[in-house]
N, C-alpha and C positions, 0 to 999 in steps of 0.2 A: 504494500500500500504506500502511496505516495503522495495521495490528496494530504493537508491540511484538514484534519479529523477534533470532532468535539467524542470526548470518553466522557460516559457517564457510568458510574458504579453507584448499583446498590446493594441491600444486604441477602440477596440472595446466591445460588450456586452459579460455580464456572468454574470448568478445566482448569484454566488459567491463559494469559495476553496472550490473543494469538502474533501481537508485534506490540511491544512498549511503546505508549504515546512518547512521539519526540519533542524538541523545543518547540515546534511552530503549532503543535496541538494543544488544545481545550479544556479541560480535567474537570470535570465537577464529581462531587460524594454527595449522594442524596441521601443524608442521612446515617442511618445504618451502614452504607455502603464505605464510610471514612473507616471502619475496618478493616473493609475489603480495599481497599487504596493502602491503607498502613502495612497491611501484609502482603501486598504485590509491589513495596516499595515503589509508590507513586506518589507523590505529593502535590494534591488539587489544588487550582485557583480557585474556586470555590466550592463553599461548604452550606448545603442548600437544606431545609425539611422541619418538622413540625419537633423532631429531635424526641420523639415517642421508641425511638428503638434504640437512641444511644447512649449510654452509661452518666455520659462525663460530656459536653460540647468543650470540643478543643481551643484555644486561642490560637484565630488563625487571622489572617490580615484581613478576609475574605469570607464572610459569615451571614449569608440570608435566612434569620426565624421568620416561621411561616406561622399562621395560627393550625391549629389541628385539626380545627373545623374548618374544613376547606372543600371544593369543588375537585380538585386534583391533587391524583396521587403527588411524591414528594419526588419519584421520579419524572411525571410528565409536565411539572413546574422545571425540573432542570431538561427535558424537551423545548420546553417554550421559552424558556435563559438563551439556551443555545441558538436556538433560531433567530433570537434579537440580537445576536453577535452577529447575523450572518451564515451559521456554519450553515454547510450541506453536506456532510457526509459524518453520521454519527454511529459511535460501536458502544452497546449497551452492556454492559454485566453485571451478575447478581439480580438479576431481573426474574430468573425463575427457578422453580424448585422450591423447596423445602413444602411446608403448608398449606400456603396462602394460593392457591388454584387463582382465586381470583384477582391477583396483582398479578400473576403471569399473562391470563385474560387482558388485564390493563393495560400493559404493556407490549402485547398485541395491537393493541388499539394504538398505543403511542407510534410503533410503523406506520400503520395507516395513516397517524396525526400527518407523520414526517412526508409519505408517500402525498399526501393531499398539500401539502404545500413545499413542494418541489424538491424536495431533503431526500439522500440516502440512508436507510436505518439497518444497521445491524444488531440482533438480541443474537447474545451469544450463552449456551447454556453447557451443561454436559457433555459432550460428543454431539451435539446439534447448533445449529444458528439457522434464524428466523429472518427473513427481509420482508416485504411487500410492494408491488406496483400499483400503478393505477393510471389506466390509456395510456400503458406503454410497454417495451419488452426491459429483458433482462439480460446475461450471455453468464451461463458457470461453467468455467473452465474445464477441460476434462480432467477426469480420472478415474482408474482402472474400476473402481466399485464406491458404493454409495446409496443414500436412498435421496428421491429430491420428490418432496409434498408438496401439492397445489391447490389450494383452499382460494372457493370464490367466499369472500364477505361481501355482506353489505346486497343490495338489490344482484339480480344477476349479471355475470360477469360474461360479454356478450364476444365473439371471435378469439378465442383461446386458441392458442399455437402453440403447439408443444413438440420441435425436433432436434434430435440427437439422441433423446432418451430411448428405453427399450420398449416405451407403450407412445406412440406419437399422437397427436390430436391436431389437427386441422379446423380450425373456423368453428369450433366447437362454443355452446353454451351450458357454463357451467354455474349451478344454483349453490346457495347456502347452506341446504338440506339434504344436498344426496352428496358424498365423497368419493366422486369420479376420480380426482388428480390424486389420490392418495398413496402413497407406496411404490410411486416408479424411482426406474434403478437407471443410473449411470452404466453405459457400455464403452469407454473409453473414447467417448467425442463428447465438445462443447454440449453444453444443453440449451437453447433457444427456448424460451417461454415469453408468449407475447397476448397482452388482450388489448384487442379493440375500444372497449369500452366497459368499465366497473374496473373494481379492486380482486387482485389476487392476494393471499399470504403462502408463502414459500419457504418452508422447513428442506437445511438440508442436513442430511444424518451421516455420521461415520460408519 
């Protein structure tokens, strides 16, 4: 990677950096996540969240309290930080796992936020990471083996194009409700996924 990247950590799981933010990148801990940054030895510009998951708030130069009762999670406030800096290409972690089903949900939505207003978003988890489109394609690099998931959200997601993979789609319509794109596998070419119109969400697995 070589864009100029905003990282956002929070307090859920992840592998670990799939590439250390560099000087010219972004850093925020949204709360909980300023543990996950202290023990992948990162040190955020800012330190964002309602402060319900952390011990102690650190003294840092760079410190936004939020109230608790709030409209958005404490990640998709450091979503919309980001965006008023400008970024377009952000890599998400501790975003899912453990409990909480539904901040993983969340921040699902939070792609889509990024994907609806012009942003690349990566949720990155376990041996999987998550992106979203919306009226447009994608290109994943090849490799030998893999699983690559295709989820329409939202209204129907209209001319779907799906090739390189081992299951292809052509100009396809795909709903919210049935899970056509699910479970296709990498054969050792690019993967193309394109729709016409609506949102995709796109899980790719190790």
């Amino acid at each position: 990677m070589t864009d100029m990247a905003c990282y956002i950590f929070g307090a859920g799981d992840f592998d670990g950096l799939e590439e250390r933010p560099g000087a010219e990148d972004y850093v925020i801990a949204a709360d909980g996540g300023y543990t996950a940054c202290r023990r992948a030895g990162v040190e955020p510009q800012l330190l964002l969240g309602d402060f319900d998951s952390l011990a102690e708030v650190p003294a840092l130069p760079h410190v936004e309290r939020v109230p608790v009762e709030k409209d958005d999670t404490d990640m998709m406030l450091a979503v919309k930080r980001g965006l008023e800096r400008g970024e377009t290409l952000f890599h998400l972690y501790g975003g899912m796992g453990g409990q909480r089903t539904d901040h993983t949900v969340a921040n699902f939505q939070a792609l889509l936020y990024l994907a609806d207003h012009g942003a690349e978003g990566w949720l990155h988890g376990r041996g999987e990471r998550w992106t979203a489109i919306r009226d447009g394609s994608i290109v994943f690099p090849a490799r030998p083996e893999g699983i690559l998931s295709v989820f329409c959200v939202g209204p129907d997601a209209e001319g779907v194009t799906i090739r390189g993979a081992q299951y292809p789609l052509e100009g396809a319509t795909l709903t919210a409700s049935v899970p056509l794109g699910v479970s296709n596998h990498f054969i050792g070419q690019d993967i193309m996924v394109e729709v016409t119109h609506g949102s995709l969400l796109l899980g790719l697995h190790d």
